[in-house]
C-alpha positions as CSV (number, residue, x, y, z in Angstrom):
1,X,-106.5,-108.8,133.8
2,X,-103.4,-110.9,132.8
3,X,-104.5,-114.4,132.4
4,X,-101.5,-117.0,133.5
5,X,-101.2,-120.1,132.6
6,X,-102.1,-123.5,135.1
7,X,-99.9,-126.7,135.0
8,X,-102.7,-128.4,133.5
9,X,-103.7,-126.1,130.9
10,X,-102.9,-126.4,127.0
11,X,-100.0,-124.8,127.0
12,X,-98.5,-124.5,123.5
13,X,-95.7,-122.0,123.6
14,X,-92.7,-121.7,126.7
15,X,-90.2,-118.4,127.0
16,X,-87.0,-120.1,128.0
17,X,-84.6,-118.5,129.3
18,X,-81.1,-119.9,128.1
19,X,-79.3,-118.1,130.5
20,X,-75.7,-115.6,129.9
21,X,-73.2,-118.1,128.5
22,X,-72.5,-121.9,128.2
23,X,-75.6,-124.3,127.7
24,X,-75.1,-125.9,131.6
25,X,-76.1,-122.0,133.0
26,X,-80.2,-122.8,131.5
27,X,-82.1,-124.1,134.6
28,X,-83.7,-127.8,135.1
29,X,-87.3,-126.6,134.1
30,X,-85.8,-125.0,131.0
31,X,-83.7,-128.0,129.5
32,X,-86.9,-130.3,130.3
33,X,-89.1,-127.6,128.1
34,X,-86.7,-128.1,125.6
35,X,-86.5,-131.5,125.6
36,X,-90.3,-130.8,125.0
37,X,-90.1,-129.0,122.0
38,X,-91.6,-129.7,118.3
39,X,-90.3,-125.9,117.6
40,X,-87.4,-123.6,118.6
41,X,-86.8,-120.4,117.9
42,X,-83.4,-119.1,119.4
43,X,-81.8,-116.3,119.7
44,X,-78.4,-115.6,118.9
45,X,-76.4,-115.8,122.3
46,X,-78.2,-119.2,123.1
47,X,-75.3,-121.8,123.0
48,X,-75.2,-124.0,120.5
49,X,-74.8,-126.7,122.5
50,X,-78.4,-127.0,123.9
51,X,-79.5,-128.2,120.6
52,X,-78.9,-131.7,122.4
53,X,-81.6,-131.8,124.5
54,X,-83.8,-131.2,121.8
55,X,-82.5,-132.9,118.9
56,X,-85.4,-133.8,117.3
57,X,-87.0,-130.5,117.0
58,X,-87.0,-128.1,113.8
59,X,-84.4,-125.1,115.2
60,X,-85.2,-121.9,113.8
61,X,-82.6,-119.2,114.0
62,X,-84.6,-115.5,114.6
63,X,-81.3,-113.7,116.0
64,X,-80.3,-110.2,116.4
65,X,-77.0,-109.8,115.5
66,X,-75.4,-107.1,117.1
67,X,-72.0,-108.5,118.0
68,X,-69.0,-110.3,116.7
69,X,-67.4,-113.6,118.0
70,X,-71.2,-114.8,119.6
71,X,-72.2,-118.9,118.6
72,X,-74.6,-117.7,115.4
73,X,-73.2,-114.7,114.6
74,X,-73.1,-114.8,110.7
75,X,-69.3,-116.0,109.3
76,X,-68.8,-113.3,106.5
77,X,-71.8,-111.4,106.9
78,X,-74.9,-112.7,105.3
79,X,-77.9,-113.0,107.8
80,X,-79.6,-110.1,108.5
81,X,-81.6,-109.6,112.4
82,X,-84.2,-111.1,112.3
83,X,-87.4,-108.4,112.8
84,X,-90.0,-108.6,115.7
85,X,-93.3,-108.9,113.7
86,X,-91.7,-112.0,112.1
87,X,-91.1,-113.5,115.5
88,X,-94.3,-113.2,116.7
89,X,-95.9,-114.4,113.5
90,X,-93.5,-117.7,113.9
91,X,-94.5,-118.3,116.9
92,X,-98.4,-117.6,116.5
93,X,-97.7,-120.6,113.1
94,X,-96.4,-123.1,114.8
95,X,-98.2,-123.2,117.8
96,X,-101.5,-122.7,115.8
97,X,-99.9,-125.9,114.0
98,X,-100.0,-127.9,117.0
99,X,-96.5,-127.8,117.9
100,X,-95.1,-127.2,121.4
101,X,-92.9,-124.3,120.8
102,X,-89.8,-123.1,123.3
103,X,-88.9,-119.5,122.2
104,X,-85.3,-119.8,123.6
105,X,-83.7,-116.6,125.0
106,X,-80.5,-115.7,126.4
107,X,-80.1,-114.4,130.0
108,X,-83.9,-114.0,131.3
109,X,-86.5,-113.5,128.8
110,X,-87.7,-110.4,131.1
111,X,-84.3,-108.8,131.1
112,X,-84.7,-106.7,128.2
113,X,-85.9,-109.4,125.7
114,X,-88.7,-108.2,123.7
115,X,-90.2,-110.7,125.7
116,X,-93.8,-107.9,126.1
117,X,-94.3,-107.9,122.0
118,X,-94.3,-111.6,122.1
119,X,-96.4,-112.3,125.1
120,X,-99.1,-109.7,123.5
121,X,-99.0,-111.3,120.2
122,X,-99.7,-115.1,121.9
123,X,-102.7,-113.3,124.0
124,X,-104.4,-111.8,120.7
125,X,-103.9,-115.3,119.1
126,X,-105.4,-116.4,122.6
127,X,-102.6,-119.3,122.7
128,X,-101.3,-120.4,126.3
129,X,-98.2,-119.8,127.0
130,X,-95.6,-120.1,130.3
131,X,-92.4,-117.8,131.0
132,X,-89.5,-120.0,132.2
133,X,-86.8,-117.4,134.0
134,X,-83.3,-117.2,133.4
135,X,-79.8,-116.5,134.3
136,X,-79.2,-112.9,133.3
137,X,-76.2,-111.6,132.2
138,X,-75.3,-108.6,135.2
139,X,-75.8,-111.7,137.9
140,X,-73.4,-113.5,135.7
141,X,-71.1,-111.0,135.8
142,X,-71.0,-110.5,139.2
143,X,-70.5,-114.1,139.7
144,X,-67.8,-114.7,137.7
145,X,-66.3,-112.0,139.4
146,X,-67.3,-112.5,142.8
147,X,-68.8,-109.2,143.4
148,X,-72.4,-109.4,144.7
149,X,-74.8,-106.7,143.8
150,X,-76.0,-106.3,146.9
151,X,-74.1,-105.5,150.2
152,X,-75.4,-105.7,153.6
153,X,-75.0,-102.1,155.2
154,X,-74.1,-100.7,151.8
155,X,-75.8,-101.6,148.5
156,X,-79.2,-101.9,149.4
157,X,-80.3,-101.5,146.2
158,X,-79.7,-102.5,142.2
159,X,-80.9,-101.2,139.2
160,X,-81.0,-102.9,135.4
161,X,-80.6,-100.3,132.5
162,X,-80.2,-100.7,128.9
163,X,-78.1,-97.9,128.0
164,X,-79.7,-97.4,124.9
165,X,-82.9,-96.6,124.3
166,X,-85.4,-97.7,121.5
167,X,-84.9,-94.3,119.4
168,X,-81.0,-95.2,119.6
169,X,-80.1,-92.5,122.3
170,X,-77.8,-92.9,125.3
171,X,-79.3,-92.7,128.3
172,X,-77.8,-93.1,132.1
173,X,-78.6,-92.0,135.3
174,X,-78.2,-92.6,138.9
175,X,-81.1,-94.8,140.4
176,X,-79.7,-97.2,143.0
177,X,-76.3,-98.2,145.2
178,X,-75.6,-100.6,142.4
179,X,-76.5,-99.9,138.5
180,X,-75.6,-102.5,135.7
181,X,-76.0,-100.8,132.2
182,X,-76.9,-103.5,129.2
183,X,-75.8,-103.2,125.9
184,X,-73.1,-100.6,126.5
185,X,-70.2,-102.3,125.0
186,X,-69.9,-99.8,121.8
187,X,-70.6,-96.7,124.2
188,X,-68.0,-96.5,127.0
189,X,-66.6,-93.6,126.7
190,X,-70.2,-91.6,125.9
191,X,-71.3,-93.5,129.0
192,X,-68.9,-92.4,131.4
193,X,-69.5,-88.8,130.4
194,X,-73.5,-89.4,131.0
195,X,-72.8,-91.3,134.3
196,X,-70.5,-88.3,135.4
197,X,-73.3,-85.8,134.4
198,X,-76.0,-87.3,136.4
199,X,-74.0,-87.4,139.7
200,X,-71.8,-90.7,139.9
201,X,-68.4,-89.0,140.7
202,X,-65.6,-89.9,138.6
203,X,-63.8,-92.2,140.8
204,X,-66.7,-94.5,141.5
205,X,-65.6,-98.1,141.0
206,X,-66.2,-99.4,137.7
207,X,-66.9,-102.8,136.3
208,X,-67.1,-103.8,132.8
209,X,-67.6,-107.8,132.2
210,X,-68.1,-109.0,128.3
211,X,-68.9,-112.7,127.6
212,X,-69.9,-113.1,131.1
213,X,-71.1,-116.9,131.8
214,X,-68.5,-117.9,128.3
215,X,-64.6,-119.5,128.7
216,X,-63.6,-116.5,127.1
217,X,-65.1,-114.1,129.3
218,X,-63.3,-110.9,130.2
219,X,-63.4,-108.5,133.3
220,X,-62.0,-104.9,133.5
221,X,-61.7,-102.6,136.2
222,X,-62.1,-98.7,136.0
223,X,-63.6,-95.9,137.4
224,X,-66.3,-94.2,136.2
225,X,-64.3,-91.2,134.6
226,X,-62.3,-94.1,133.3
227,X,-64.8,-96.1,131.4
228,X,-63.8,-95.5,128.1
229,X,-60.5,-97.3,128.3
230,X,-62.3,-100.6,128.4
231,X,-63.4,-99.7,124.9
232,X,-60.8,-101.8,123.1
233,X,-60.9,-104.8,125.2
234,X,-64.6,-105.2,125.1
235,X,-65.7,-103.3,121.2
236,X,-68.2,-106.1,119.8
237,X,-68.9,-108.3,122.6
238,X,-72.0,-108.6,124.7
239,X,-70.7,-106.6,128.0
240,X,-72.5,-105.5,130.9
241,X,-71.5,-102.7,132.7
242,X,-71.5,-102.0,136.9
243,X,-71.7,-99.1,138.4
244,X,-71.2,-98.0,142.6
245,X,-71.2,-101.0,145.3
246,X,-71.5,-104.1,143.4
247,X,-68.4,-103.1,141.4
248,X,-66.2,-103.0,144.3
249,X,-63.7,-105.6,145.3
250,X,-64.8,-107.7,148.2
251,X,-62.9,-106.5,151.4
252,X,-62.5,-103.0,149.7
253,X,-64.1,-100.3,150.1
254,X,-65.5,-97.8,147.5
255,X,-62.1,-96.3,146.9
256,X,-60.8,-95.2,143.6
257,X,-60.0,-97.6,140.8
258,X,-56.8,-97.4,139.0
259,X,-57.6,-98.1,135.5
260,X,-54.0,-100.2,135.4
261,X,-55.9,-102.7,137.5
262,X,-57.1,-104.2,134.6
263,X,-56.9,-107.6,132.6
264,X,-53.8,-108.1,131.0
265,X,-55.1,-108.1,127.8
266,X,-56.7,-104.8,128.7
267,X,-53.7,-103.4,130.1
268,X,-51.5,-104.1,126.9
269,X,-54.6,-102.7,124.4
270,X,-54.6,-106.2,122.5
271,X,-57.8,-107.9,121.8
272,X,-59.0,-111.4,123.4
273,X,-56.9,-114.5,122.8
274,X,-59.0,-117.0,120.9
275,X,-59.8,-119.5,123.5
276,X,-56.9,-122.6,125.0
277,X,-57.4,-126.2,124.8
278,X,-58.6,-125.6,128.2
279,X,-61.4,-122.5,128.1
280,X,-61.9,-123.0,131.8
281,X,-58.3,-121.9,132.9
282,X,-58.4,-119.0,130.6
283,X,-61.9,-118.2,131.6
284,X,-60.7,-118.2,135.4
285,X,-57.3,-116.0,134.5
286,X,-59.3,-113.5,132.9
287,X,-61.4,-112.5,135.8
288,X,-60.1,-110.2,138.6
């Protein structure tokens, strides 16, 4: 039986989620664990800027690095990912030390955060510990281009994929009205041929967001047999990709995308503008 923790019990570690982009996306109960904190370990797409609501704490960086242009990524190489067994030994030390310890995560520490190896490690060290949720990254993405997931009469249904799996093949499928694939930025044009395969008709409406929840977020509109022209705009940045009735344009319906209906830095091939005075106003022109 899973034992949870009670708000009075001894609770020595929290799971934060940081949420998908700029600090002001964590929620209340996260930035008051933080404020909380002896300990952090954070992962790479945290933003820095929640470092001050704990400014007192030791900050410990345990990223995975798979991306360019994210807040920790390593500036001329240097820093290698950080491996899970190390993680969990951290945070078995410091809260064995005494410390209160917030292992920060980006998005939602459920969403495909390695979030089981930790909790299991905690449990054999029989240490308390709470799971704070999080912003996740396809919600962000369908915010920031105001495309719900879920339609009434239509998408009654969503699905959250990784597109790779943990033996490093790509896998897709067809499972709901709406599918958002994770960690599919370096595969778009293998995608789209494995999306095609497994019954999603070519045209389907596409939607490929990288940086969602950032000012320098960028959106791109395909069709599924179209996916692999997003390849430029998005190689190296966190991107989510959406699939079927959450990828369609509000007061549209599922018709075929024209891949020309696309950013315009996606529709001239040239990578991202390094962000304006004002990241805002570019973050705003770079959506559909």
């Amino acid at each position: 039986m899973t034992h949870v923790a009670t708000p009075g019990a001894d609770v020595r570690v929290a799971f934060v989620g940081a949420g998908p982009g700029e600090a002001d996306l964590i929620t209340v109960r996260g930035a008051a664990r933080l404020q909380e904190a002896d300990v952090v370990l954070f992962d790479s797409l945290a933003d820095p800027a929640l470092r001050q609501l704990a400014p007192n704490a030791r900050w410990i960086d345990v990223g995975k690095r798979g991306f360019s242009g994210v807040p920790h990524a390593p500036r001329g190489g240097g820093k290698e990912n950080t491996g899970q067994d190390t993680i969990n030994a951290l945070l078995v030390k410091h809260a064995q030390s005494g410390a209160q310890v917030v292992r920060l995560k980006g998005g939602d520490p459920s969403v495909f955060g390695r979030l089981e190896e930790e909790l299991a490690a905690l449990a054999t060290a029989g240490i308390e510990c709470e799971v704070v949720p999080g912003v996740t990254a396809a919600l962000a993405a369908a915010a920031a281009t105001q495309r719900p997931l879920t339609r009434r009469g239509a998408g009654r249904s969503v699905a959250l994929t990784t597109a790779m799996t943990q033996s490093g093949d790509l896998v897709a499928g067809r499972h709901a009205d709406t599918e958002s694939f994770y960690m599919a930025g370096k595969q778009l044009a293998a995608l789209s041929r494995r999306l095609v395969a497994a019954g999603w008709p070519a045209e389907t409406p596409a939607l490929v967001v990288s940086r969602a929840g950032w000012p320098d977020q960028i959106a791109s509109e395909h069709g599924v047999g179209t996916l692999g022209d997003a390849t430029v705009l998005h190689s190296g940045r966190p991107t989510v990709v959406t699939i079927g009735v959450g990828a369609t344009a509000i007061g549209t319906s599922a018709e075929p995308i024209d891949a020309s209906r696309m950013t315009t830095a996606s529709a001239t091939g040239a990578a991202p503008a390094a962000a304006s005075s004002d990241p805002r106003a570019e973050a705003r022109s770079s959506t559909p």
